[in-house]
Each structure stands twice: as C-alpha cells, then as structure tokens.
C-alpha positions in Angstrom: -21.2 11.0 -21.0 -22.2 12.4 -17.6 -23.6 10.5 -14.6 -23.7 11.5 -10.9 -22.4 8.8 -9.2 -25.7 8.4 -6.5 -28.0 7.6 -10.0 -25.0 5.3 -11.1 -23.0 4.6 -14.0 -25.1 2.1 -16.6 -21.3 0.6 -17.6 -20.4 -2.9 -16.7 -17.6 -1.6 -14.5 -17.1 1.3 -12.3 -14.9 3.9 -14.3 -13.9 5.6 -10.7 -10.7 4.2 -9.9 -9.7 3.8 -13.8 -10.0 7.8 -14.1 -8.1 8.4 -10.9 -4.9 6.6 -11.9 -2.4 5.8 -12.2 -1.7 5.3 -8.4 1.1 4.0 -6.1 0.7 0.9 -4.3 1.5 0.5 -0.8 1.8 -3.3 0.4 0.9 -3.2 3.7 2.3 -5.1 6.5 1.3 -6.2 9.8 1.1 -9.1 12.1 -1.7 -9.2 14.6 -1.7 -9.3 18.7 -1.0 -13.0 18.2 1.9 -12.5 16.1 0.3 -13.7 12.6 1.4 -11.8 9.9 -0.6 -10.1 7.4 0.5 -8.5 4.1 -2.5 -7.1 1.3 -2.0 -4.7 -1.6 -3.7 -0.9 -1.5 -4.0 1.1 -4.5 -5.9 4.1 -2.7 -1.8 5.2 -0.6 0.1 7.9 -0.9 2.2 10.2 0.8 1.0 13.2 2.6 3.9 15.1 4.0 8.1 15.1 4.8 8.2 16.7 8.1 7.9 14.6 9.6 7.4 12.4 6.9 3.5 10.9 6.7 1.5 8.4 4.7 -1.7 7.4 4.1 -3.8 4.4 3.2 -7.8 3.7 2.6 -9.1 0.3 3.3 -12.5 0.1 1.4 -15.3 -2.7 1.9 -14.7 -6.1 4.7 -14.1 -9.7 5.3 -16.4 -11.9 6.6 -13.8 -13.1 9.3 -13.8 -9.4 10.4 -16.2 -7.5 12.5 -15.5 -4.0 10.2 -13.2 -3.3 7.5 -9.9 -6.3 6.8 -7.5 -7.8 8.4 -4.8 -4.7 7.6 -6.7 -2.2 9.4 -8.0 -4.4 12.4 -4.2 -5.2 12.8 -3.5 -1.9 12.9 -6.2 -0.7 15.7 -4.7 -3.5 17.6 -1.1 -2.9 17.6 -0.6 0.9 15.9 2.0 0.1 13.4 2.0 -0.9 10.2 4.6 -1.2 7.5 4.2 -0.1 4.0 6.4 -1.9 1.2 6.8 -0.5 -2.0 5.8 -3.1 -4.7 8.1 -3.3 -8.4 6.9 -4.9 -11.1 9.2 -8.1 -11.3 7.1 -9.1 -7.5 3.6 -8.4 -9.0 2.2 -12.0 -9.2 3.3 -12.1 -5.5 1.4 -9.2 -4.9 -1.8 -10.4 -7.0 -1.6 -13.4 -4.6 -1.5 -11.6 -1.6 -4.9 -10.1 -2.6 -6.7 -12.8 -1.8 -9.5 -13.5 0.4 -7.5 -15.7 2.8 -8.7 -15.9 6.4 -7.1 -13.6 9.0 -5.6 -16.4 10.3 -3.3 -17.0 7.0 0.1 -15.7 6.1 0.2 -13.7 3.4 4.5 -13.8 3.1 3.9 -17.6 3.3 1.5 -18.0 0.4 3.2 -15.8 -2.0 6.5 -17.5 -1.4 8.1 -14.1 0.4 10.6 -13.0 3.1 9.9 -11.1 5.8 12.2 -9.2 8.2 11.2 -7.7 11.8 11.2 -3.8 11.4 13.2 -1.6 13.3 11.7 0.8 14.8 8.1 -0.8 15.6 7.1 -4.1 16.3 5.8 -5.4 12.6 7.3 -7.3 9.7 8.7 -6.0 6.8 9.1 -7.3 3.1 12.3 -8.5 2.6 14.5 -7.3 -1.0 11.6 -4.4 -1.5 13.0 -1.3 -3.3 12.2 0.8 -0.5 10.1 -0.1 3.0 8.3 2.5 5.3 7.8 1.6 8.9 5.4 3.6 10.6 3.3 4.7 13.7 -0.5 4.6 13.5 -1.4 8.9 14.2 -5.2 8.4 13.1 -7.5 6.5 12.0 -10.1 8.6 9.7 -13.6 7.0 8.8 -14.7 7.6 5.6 -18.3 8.1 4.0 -19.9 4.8 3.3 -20.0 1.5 4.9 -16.3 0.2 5.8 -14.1 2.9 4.1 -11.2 4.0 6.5 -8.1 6.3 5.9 -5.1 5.3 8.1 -2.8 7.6 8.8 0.8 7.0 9.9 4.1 8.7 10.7 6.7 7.2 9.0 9.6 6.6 11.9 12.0 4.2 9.9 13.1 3.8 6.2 14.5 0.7 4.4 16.0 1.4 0.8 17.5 -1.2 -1.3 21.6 -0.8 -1.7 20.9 -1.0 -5.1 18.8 2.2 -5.6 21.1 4.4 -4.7 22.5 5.7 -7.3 24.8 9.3 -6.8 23.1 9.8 -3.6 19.6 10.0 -4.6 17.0 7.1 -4.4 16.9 6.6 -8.3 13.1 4.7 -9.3 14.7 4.0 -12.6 17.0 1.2 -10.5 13.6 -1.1 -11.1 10.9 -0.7 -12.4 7.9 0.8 -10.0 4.2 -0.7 -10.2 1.5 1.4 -10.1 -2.6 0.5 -10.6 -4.7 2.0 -13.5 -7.9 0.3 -13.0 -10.1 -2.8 -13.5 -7.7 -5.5 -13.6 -5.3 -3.1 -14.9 -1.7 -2.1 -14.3 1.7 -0.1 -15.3 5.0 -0.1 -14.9 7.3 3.1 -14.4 9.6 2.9 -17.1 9.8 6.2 -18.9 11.1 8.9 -17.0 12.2 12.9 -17.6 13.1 15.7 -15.7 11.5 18.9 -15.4 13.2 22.3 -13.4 10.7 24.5 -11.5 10.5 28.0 -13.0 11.8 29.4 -10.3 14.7 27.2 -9.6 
C-alpha cells in the first residue's frame, strides 16, 4: 500500500502515529494566571538536547473553551513554564483520565485522584511520586503546519528523580516500568531492556 497523505488513507483510522511509535509521553503540567492547575498527556515529546538540557512538546488540534490550541499551551503563553512529568505504567488510568475534555477551568490532579507539588525552580505544579519530573522555561513557541499544531520548546532548569530510581548512581528505567504510546488506543510498557557499546567505545 502507498498513499500520499493530502489524497488520504481509505483505512478506518489514521496509520500516522501507529508507524511513528513507540513514543515517550510527557505529562504536562501547568496552572494558569489564576492559579488553576492543568495536567494533559502528549505523546508527540521528546528530548532535544543536554547542554543545556531541552525538551519539546506538540499540541495538535483545540478546545472549544480555547481561542487556539488547549489549555497546556495557552497556560504556557501565559505564564512561560511548564512542567513535564514522566508517566509509568502502574499511573496509566490516571493519565487516560487526565485526557479528557474537561473545561479549562477543571483540575486535572483533582479528577484523576493525584498529588501535586509546587516546582522549584518556576512557578508551576508538579506530579507528585513521578519517576522523574522536568521543570522548565518556555524558549519558543514554534507553529506548526495546519490548523492548531504547536511545538513548545522549553529549557529544562530543574530535575525531580524518584529516590528509588537510582540505582549505582545512574537513573535506572528498569526501577518501573516506563509507558510509552504506539497508536490508536494503543500502548506499551518498557520492560525488556539490553545494552549495547558504541564501536568506538
């Protein structure tokens, strides 16, 4: 099969984000100039470089309550930070809650029965008992082609790791298990892992 995706696809779903997979998850946080918090699952995240460290997020398509984009990315125009919790697999039905439609006026951390702590080094909550937490400052905002699609871009200028995974001085993913998106309504865990030396190491 071959299709160009401007003619379409002719399959019930789109195949797009089931080929590019699997992918990280960055659970954003954020609270708005009002102080209500905000917290929504992003499957297009990863990290872009380590000096300084940087991450990325895409927000794709809007909320009716929102003049462009959702509430994570208007939060973040407002305020320029943003938080970015890293999501295991034994919090995933809190996660698939926080995914919802609610209105910007909602609580995400209330509705999915979660903690949240104030960051340290920027004024935004944070996920309370994640494996690891990213706390960083808006550096751009990049639009996208087509309607509502945004990259945000942010330098990472605090990091949270859980105690419990570090293991011999290295932050060890097999201490729990990470959860990563595949597609459709699908989803993996991290579970297998193996170690490979670079050829010239």
């Amino acid at each position: 099969m071959f299709y160009q995706p401007k003619d379409g696809h002719g399959l019930p779903h789109n195949p797009f984000k089931a080929i590019v997979s699997p992918r990280p998850i960055a659970w954003v946080s954020t609270q708005d100039t009002n102080g209500v918090r905000n917290l929504a699952p992003y499957s297009f995240f990863n990290a872009l470089a380590d000096n300084p460290p940087q991450v990325m997020f895409a927000s794709t398509g809007k909320k009716d309550d929102q003049a462009e984009s959702k509430d994570s990315l208007s939060n973040i125009r407002a305020t320029g930070v943003f938080c970015v919790n890293i999501v295991e697999e034994s919090i995933r039905d809190a996660m698939n809650i926080s995914s919802g439609l609610l209105g910007k006026d909602e609580d995400e951390f209330v509705a999915a029965g979660l903690e949240a702590a104030q960051c340290d080094t920027i004024d935004c909550p944070r996920l309370v008992g994640a494996p690891a937490s990213l706390e960083c400052r808006l550096t751009q905002i990049v639009p996208l082609l087509g309607e509502n699609n945004f990259m945000a871009i942010g330098e990472v200028t605090g990091v949270h790791l859980r105690d419990n995974c570090i293991v011999d001085g290295i932050f060890d993913v097999t201490t729990y298990r990470p959860l990563s998106r595949l597609g459709y309504k699908d989803y993996a865990v991290v579970d297998n892992t193996f170690t490979l030396a670079r050829p010239d190491q």
